[in-house]
FIFI-46867 format. One record per residue (C-alpha): residue in three letters; x, y, z. Coordinates in pm, whole numbers, padded with zeros to 5 digits, always signed. Layout:
<atoms>
ALAXYZ ...
</atoms>
This chain:
<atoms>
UNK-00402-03745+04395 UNK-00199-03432+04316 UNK-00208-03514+03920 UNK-00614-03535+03994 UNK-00619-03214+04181 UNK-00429-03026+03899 UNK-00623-03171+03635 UNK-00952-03015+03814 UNK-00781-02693+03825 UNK-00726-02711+03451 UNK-01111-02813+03376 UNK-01188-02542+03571 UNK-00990-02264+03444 UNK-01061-02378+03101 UNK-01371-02244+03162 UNK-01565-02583+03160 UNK-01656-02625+03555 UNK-01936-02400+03457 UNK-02143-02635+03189 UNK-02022-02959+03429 UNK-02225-02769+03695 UNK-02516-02740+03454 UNK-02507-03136+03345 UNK-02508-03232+03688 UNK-02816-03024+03808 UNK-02964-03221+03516 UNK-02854-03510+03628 UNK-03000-03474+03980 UNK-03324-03350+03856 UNK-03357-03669+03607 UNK-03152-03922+03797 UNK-03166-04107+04128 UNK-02888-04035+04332 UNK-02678-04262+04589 UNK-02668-04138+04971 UNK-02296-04117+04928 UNK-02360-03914+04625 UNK-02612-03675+04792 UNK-02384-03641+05074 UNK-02117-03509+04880 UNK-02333-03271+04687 UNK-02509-03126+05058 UNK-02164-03086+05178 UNK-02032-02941+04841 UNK-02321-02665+04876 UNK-02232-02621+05217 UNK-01869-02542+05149 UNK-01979-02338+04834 UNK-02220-02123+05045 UNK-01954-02024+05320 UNK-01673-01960+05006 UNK-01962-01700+04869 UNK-02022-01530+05208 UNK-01647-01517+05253 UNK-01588-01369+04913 UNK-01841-01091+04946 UNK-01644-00960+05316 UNK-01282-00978+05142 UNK-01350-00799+04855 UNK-01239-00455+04850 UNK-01534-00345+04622 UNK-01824-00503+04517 UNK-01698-00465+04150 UNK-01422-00733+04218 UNK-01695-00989+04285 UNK-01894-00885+03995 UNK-01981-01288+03861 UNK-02214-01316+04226 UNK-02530-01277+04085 UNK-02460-01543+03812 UNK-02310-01758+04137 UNK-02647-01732+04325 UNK-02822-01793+04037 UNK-02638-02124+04020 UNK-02594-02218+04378 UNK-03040-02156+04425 UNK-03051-02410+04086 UNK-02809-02616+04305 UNK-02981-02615+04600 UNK-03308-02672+04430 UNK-03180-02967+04231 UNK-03060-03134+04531 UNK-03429-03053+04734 UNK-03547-03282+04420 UNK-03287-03498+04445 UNK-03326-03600+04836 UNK-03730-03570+04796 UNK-03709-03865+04583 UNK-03460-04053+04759 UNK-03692-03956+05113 UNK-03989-04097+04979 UNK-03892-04409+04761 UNK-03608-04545+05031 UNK-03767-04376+05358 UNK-03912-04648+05531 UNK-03564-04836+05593 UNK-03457-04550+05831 UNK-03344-04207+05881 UNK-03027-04264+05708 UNK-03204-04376+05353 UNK-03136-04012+05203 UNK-02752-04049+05326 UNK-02525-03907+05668 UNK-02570-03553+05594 UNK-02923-03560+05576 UNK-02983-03764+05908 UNK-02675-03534+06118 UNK-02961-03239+06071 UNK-03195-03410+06164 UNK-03119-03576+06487 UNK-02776-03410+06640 UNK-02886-03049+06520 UNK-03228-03121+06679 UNK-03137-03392+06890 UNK-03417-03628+06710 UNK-03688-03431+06766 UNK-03910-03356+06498 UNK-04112-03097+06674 UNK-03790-02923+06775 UNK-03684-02962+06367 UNK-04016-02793+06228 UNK-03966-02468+06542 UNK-03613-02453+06454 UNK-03658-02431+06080 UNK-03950-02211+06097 UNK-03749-01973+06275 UNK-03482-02062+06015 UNK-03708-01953+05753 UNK-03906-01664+05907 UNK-03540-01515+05949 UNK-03442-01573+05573 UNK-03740-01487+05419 UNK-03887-01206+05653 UNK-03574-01016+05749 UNK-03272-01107+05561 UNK-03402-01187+05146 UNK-03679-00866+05189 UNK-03382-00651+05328 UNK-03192-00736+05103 UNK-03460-00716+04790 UNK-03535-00395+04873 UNK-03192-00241+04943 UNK-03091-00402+04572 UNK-03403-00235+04407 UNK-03302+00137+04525 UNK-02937+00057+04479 UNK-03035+00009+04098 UNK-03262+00264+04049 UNK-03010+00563+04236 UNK-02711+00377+04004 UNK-02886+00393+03702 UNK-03026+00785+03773 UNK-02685+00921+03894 UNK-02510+00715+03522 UNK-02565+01031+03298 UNK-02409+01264+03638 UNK-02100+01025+03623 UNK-02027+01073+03278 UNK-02062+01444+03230 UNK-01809+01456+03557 UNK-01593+01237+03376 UNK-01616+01401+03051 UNK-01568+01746+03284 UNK-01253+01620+03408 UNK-01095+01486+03070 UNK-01179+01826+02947 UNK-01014+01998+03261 UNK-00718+01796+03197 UNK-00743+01614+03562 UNK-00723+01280+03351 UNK-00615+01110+03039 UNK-00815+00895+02773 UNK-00708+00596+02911 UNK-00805+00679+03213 UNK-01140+00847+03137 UNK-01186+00555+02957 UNK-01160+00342+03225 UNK-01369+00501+03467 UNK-01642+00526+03174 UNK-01575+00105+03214 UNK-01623+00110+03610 UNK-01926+00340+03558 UNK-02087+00094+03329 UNK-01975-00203+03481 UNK-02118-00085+03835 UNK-02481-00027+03687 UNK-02438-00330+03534 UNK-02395-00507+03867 UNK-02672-00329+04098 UNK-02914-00381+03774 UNK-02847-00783+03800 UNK-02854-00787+04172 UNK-03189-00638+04172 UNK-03275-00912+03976 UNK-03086-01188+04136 UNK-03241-01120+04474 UNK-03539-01223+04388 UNK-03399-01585+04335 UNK-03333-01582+04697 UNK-03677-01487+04788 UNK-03835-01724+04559 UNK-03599-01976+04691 UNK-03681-01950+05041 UNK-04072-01942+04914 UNK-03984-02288+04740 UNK-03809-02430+05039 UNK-04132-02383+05274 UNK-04365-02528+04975 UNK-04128-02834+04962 UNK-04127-02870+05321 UNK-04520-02921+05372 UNK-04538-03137+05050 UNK-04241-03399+05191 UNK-04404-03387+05512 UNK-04751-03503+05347 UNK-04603-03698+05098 UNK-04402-03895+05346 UNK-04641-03997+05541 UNK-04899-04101+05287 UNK-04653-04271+05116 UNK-04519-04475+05474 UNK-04861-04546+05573 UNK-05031-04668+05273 UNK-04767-04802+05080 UNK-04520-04964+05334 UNK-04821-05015+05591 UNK-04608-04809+05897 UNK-04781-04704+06222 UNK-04850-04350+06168 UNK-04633-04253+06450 UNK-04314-04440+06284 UNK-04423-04255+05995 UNK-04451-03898+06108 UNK-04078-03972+06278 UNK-03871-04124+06029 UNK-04063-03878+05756 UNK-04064-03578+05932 UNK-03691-03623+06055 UNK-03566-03702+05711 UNK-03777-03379+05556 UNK-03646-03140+05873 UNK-03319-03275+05790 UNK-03353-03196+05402 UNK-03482-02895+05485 UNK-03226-02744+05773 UNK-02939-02855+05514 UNK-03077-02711+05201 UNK-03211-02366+05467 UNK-02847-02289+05663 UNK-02667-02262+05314 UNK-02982-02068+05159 UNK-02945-01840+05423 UNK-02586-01774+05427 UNK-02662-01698+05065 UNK-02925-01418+05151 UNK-02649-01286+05395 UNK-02392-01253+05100 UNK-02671-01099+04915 UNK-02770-00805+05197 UNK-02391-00781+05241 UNK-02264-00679+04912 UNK-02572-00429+04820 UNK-02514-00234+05194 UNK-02140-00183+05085 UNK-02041+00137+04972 UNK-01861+00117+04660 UNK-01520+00280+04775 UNK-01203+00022+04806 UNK-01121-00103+05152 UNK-01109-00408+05361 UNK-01470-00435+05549 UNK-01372-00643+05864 UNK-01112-00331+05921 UNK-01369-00064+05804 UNK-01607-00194+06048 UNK-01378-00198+06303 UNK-01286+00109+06247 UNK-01600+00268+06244 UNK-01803+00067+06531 UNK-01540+00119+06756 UNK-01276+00386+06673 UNK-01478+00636+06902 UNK-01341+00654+07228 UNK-01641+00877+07384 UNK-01904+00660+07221 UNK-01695+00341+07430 UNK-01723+00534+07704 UNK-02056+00588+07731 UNK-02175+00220+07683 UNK-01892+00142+07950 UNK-02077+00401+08183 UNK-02471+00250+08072 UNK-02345-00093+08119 UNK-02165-00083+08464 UNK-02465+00143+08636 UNK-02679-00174+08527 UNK-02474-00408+08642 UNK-02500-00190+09018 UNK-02914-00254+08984 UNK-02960-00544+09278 UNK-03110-00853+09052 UNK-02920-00802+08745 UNK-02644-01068+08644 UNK-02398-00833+08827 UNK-02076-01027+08762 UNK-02136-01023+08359 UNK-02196-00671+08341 UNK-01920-00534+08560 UNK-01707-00722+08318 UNK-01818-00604+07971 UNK-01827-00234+08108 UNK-01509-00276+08240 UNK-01367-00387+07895 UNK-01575-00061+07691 UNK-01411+00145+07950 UNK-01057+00020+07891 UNK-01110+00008+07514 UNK-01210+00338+07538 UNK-00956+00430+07743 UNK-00657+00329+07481 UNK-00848+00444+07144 UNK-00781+00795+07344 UNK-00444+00731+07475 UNK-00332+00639+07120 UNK-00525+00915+06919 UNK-00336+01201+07149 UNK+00000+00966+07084 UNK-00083+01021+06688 UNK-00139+01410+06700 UNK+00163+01436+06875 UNK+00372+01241+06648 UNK+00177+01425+06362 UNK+00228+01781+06501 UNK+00486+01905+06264 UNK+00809+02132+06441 UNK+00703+02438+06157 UNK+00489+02464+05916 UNK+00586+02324+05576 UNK+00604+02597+05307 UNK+00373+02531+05015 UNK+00544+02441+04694 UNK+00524+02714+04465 UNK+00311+02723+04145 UNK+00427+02595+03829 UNK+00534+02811+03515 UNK+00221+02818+03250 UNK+00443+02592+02979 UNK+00382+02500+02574 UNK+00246+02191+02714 UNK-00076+02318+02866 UNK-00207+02464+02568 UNK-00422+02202+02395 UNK-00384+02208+01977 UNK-00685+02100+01770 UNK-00739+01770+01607 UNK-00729+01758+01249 UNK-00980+01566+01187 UNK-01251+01473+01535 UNK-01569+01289+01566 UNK-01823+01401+01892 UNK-02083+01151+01936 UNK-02394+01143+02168 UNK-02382+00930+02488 UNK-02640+00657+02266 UNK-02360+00601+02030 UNK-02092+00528+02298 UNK-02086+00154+02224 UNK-02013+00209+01884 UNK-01706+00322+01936 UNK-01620+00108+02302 UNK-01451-00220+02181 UNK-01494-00352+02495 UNK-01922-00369+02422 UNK-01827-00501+02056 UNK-01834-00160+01916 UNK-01695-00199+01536 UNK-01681+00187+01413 UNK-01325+00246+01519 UNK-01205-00037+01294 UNK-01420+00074+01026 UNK-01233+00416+01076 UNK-00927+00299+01052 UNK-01021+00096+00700 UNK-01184+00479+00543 UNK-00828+00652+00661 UNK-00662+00322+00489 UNK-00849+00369+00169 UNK-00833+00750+00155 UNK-00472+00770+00241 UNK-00394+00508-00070 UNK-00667+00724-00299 UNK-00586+01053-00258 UNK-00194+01002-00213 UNK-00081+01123+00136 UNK-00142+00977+00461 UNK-00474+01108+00622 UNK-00452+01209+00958 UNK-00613+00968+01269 UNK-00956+01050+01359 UNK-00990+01154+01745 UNK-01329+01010+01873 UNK-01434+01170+02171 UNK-01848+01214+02377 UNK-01996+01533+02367 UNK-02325+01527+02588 UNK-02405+01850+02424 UNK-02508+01672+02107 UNK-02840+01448+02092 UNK-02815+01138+02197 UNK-02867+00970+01865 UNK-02625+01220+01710 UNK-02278+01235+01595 UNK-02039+01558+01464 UNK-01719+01544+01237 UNK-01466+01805+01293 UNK-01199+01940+01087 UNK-00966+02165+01267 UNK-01125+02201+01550 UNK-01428+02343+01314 UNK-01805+02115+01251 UNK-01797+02002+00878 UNK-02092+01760+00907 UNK-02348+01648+01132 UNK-02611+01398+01163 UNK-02832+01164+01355 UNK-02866+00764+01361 UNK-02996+00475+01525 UNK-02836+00194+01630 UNK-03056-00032+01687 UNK-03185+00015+01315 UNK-03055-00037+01011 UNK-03046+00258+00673 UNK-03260+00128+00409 UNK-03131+00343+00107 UNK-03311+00463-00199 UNK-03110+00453-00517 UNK-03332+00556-00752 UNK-03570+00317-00861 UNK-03708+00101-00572 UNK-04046-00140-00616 UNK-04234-00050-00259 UNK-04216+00139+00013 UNK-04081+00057+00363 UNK-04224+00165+00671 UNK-04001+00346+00941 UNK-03876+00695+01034 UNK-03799+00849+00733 UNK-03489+01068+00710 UNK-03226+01110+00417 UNK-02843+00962+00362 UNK-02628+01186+00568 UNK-02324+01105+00286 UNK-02521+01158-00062 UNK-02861+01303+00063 UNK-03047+01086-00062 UNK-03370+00981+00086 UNK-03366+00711+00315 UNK-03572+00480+00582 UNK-03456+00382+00946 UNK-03605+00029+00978 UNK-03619-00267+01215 UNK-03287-00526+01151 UNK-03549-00820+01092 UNK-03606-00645+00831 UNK-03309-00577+00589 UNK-03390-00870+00373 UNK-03738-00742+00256 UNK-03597-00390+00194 UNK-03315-00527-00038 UNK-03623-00749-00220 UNK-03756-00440-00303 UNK-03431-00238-00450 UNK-03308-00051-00112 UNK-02936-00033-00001 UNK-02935-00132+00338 UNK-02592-00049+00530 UNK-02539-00097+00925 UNK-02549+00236+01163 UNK-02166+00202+01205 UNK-02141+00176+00791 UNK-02334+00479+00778 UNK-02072+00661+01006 UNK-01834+00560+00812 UNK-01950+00601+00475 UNK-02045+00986+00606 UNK-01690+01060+00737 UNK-01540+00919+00395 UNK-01744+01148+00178 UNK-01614+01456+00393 UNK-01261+01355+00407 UNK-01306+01373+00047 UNK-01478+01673-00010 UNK-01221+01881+00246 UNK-00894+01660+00156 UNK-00718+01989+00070 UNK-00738+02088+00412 UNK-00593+01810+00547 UNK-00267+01853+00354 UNK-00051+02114+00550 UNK+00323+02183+00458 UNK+00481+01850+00686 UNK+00265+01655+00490 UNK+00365+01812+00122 UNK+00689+01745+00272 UNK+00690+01454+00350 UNK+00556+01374-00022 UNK+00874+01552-00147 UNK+01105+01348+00076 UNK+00986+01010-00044 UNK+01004+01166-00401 UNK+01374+01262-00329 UNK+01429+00886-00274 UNK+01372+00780-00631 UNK+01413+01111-00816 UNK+01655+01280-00590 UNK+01779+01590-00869 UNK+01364+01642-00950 UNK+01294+01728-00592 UNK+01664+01936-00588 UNK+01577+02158-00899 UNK+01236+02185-00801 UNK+01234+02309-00396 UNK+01350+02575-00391 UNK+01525+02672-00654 UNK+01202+02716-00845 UNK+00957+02711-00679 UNK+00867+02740-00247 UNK+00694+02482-00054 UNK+00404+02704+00027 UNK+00330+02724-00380 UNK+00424+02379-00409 UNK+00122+02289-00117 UNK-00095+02550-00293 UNK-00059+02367-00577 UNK-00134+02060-00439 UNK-00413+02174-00221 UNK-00620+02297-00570 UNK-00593+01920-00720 UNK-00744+01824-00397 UNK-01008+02069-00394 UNK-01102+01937-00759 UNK-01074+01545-00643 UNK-00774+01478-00827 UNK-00532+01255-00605 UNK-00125+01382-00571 UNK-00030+01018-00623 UNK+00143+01054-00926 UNK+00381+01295-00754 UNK+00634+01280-01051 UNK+00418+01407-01333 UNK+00310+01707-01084 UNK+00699+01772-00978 UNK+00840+01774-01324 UNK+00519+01984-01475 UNK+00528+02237-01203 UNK+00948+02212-01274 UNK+00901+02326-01603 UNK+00609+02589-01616 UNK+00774+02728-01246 UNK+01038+02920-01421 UNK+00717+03106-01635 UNK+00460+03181-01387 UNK+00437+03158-00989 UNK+00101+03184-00959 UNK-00072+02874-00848 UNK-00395+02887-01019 UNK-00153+02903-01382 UNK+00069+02599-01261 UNK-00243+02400-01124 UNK-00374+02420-01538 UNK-00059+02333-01584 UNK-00047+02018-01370 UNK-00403+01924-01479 UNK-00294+01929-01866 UNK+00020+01706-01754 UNK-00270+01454-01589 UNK-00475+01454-01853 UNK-00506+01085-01930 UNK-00518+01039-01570 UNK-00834+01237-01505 UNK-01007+01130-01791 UNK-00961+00783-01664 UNK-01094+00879-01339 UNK-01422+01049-01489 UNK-01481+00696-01725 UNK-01266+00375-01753 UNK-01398+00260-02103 UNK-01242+00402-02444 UNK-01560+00494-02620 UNK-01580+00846-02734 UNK-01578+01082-02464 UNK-01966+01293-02402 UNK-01867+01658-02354 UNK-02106+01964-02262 UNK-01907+02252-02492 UNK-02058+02603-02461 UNK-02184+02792-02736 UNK-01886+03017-02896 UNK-02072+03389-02803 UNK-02121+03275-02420 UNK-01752+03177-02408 UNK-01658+03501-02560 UNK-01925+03742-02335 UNK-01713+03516-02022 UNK-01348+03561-02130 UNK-01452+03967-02178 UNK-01614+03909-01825 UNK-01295+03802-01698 UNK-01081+03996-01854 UNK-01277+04267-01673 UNK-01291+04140-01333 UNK-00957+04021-01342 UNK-00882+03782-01010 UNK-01212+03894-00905 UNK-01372+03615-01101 UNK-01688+03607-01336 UNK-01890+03878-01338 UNK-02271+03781-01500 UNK-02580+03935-01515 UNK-02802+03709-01275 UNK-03052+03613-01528 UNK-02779+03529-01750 UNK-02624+03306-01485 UNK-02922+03148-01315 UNK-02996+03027-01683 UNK-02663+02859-01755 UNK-02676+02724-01383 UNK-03005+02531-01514 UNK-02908+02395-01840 UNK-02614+02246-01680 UNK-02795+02102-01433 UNK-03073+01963-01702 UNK-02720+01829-01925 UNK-02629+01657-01603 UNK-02952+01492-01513 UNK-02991+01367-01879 UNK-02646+01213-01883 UNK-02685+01051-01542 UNK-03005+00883-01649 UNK-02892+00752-01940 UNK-02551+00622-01708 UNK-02298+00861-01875 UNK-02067+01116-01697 UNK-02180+01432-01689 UNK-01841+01677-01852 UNK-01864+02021-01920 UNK-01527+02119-02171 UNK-01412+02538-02157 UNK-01059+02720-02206 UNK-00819+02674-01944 UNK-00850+03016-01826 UNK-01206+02992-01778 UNK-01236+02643-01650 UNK-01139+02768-01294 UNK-01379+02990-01234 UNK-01639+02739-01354 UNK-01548+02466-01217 UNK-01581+02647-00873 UNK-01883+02834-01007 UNK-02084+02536-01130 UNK-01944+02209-00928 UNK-02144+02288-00632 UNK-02507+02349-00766 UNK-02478+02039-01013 UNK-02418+01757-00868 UNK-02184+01530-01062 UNK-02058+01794-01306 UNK-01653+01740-01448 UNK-01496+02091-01573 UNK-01227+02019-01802 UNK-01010+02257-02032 UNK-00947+02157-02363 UNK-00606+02113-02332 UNK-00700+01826-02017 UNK-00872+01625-02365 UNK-00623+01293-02440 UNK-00515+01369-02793 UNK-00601+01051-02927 UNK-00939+01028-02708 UNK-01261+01029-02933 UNK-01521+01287-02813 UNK-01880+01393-02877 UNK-02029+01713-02784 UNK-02387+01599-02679 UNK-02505+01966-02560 UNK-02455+02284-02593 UNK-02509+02593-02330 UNK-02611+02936-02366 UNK-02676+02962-02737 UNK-03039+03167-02698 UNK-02904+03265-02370 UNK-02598+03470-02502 UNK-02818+03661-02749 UNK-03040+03727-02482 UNK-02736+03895-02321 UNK-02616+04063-02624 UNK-02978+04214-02717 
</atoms>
């Protein structure tokens, strides 16, 4: 018996008593059922009603019993099954007695109402008028506003949350968690609005089944089995009353777990001791029903004896709750007042630093980023910081994902330093239908444009991805979106991720394998802050610091010339010449470069020589011109699928590169000396030839 008992326990916490329960309901429904097998399910639902009603006055919160609307779903599909079950057993086996439909069924309905019938249908009207009238629309109702006000005061409960993470009253774990019991609880009230009304419609049902048993029965003994309609109308009716009162008494103990758990407050405690508490921890109110109840039981007439006796007991219950409330204010009643502690020294601790790199998202995009709803951006964040960090050589820092309620609902912001870099909005229920270039329809949806590339784009319906990638679109996930968005600004601002600890850190694992590069180099040649500098500027011009040797031994041997870090960054560049070629175009064909026409190069080195660290100085015309035929170069070599590669002096290429790069999208500035020696090239354009005389005239 014990090795069966455990065994159950198993099934059960395997997580398989569930589907059993649905298989037998089936099997009820479908099936004709034994007596003794109808017995044990009555007193099973008996046993599982009283276990429910039980559970809902032991647990602290309503939260910790937050499965009890799927439980009354289950025990009303229970009780139901078995009202189908005994019905058939009632009508096909009724005429042999009242015990056909088994010893549960018959106890109800001749010792609860003594044999009776008439007694049966009073008793479980009463029964009925109680659960549907007072206790299910009570309860209905109570559920209903419970919901709504839960729901409403949601968006309150965050912003106090978010108030007090922000205050520093609580952590992120724990904000998170009460985010968790915020959900969870509308969660619950939104169910048990709907769950109630399975106990209304099941107390509908059991009336409806009532009258048709009733009828059935006795059509059914009287025509078919030829009873007296008297015999009839008592073994029938008995057997249906009995049905009825054992299906009702567990139906309604139901309804009063229901109207117990939505009047609860949602504060821990025990409610037995609450209510005990709180109905009779007033001494004067005690006192007054004492005093009400014994001046009645003084009226001539009225059952003297009882009333003397309860009044007497209010009195004395009053009469200690006082006695022990003046024992506890003595005993509480402190000899001197206790000093208050004094106030803590402001420390280094209490001053919050920035997060390198942050991401603020509206209240929509919460699950996105909650692994406990399935959210998947936080994982897709950690696989862009993977990439990056293996890209661009150095380990980018961890993205701090936090909920702003000042941003849109749909919308998200990206941080660096504590400053906005990017912003956008998205959808999650939709997916970003992507246009590359060359599509073959249009999609219908709310257009809007790639927050990564800028390019124009389509929110549309999931259903609908396939026919959007029919006709050419790139269609990427909300959370890829996010993610594809952060990547491209990690990139863009990589240099300002890199901060001295992290350019040392590249110098330490350096030291490991080249241990008299790193010596020579910091500091007897050169600082760290140059050395960053350095670094930084290959950054800024998406060149990775992953070869760290070729940049330590270049910036080695042209440190002892020059300290200035635009010079050693030309430097460095020249040393990674094949490298960034390779980046701008794997194949070995000849190389297209955009050279400038001889007399423009000239009228700029003059320029700078001028200007000095100021930078170029051009007449507008002069430069809005050459800002347009590089941006006509680039368009031509992107449509035919070539890079687009403008080729100066190394002196100039700086000032270009940061003059042009951010108008023409796509645009490489190299020096000559950045050219592979043994690297074919072609010079497919040339810039400010009419230009330049222009100028000169």
């Amino acid at each position: 018996m014990t090795s069966v008992l455990r065994y159950l326990g198993d099934f059960i916490r395997n997580g398989l008593g569930t589907p059993l329960l649905l298989i037998a309901l089936l099997v009820m429904i479908v099936l004709p059922l034994p007596p003794l097998a109808l017995d044990m399910f009555f007193t099973f639902n008996i046993a599982l009603a009283l276990v429910v009603v039980l559970m809902t006055i032991y647990a602290a919160r309503p939260l910790e019993f937050s499965v009890f609307p799927t439980v009354l779903l289950l025990a009303t599909l229970l009780r139901l099954a078995l009202n189908v079950a005994s019905t058939r057993v009632v009508l096909m086996d009724g005429q042999s007695g009242t015990d056909a439909a088994g010893k549960v069924i018959e106890a109800f309905g001749n010792f609860v109402v003594g044999g009776n019938y008439a007694v049966g249908l009073v008793v479980f009207a009463i029964l009925v008028i109680i659960n549907f009238v007072v206790v299910t629309k009570g309860a209905g109702r109570v559920s209903e506003v419970s919901a709504r006000f839960t729901l409403d005061a949601l968006p309150g409960k965050q912003m106090a949350i978010d108030a007090d993470l922000n205050a520093g009253l609580i952590t992120q774990d724990e904000a998170r968690l009460r985010r968790a019991e915020t959900s969870a609880e509308a969660d619950f009230y939104g169910s048990m609005d709907g769950a109630s009304k399975f106990v209304r419609g099941d107390a509908v049902a059991g009336i409806l089944i009532l009258f048709i048993n009733i009828i059935g029965g006795l059509v059914i003994g009287t025509v078919t089995h030829g009873m007296p309609l008297a015999d009839a109308a008592r073994t029938y009716v008995l057997l249906t009353i009995g049905d009825g009162l054992a299906a009702q008494i567990p139906s309604l103990l139901l309804s009063s777990a229901t109207a117990i758990i939505v009047t609860r407050v949602s504060a821990a405690g025990d409610m037995g001791r609450d209510m005990v508490k709180q109905l009779f921890g007033s001494a004067r109110a005690l006192a007054i029903a004492a005093g009400i109840i014994g001046m009645l039981g003084l009226v001539p007439g009225m059952p003297n004896l009882v009333f003397l006796l309860l009044g007497g007991a209010l009195g004395g219950a009053a009469w200690m709750i006082r006695k022990r409330s003046l024992q506890a204010e003595v005993e509480i009643l402190p000899d001197e007042p206790a000093a208050p502690p004094p106030p803590r020294e402001l420390a280094w601790e209490d001053v919050s630093q920035v997060d390198p790199v942050g991401m603020e998202v509206g209240y929509r995009l919460i699950p996105m980023v909650d692994r406990a709803q399935g959210g998947v951006l936080l994982e897709r964040m950690k696989g862009v910081r993977r990439k990056l960090s293996e890209e661009l050589g150095f380990l980018v820092p961890p993205v701090h994902v936090r909920d702003n309620l000042d941003l849109g609902a749909n919308g998200y912001r990206i941080t660096l330093n504590g400053v906005p870099a990017a912003r956008a909005e998205i959808h999650v229920d939709r997916h970003l239908a992507i246009n590359p270039g060359r599509v073959y329809g249009e999609l219908e949806g709310m257009e809007t444009k790639d927050p990564a590339f800028g390019l124009p784009a389509v929110w549309i319906d999931a259903e609908r991805r396939e026919h959007a990638q029919t006709l050419g679109y790139t269609v990427v996930d909300p959370a890829t979106v996010v993610a594809t968005h952060l990547s491209q600004v990690l990139r863009e601002h990589a240099q300002e991720l890199l901060g001295h600890d992290e350019a040392q850190q590249l110098l330490d694992r350096l030291a490991k394998s080249h241990p008299k590069l790193v010596e020579n180099l910091v500091p007897k040649v050169l600082g760290l802050g140059t050395v960053l500098r350095v670094l930084q500027n290959l950054l800024a011009e998406q060149i990775p610091v992953r070869d760290m040797r070729t940049i330590a031994e270049s910036l080695a041997e042209h440190g002892a010339r020059s300290q200035d870090p635009v010079a050693l960054t030309s430097a460095v560049r020249a040393s990674l010449a094949r490298f960034i070629v390779q980046n701008i175009t794997d194949s070995q064909e000849e190389l297209p470069l955009i050279a400038l026409d001889p007399g423009l190069e000239q009228v700029l080195h003059k320029s700078l020589q001028a200007t000095g660290s100021a930078g170029l100085g051009i007449e507008p015309r002069l430069a809005e011109k050459l800002q347009q035929g590089a941006i006509n170069a680039a368009q031509r070599q992107e449509v035919s699928g070539e890079p687009a590669v403008l080729v100066t002096s190394a002196e100039l290429r700086p000032w270009l590169a940061g003059w042009l790069r951010p108008v023409v999208r796509g645009l490489h500035v190299l020096a000559y000396t950045e050219i592979p020696e043994r690297r074919p090239v072609k010079v497919i354009a040339t810039l400010g030839a009419a230009e330049t005389q222009a100028a000169i005239a």
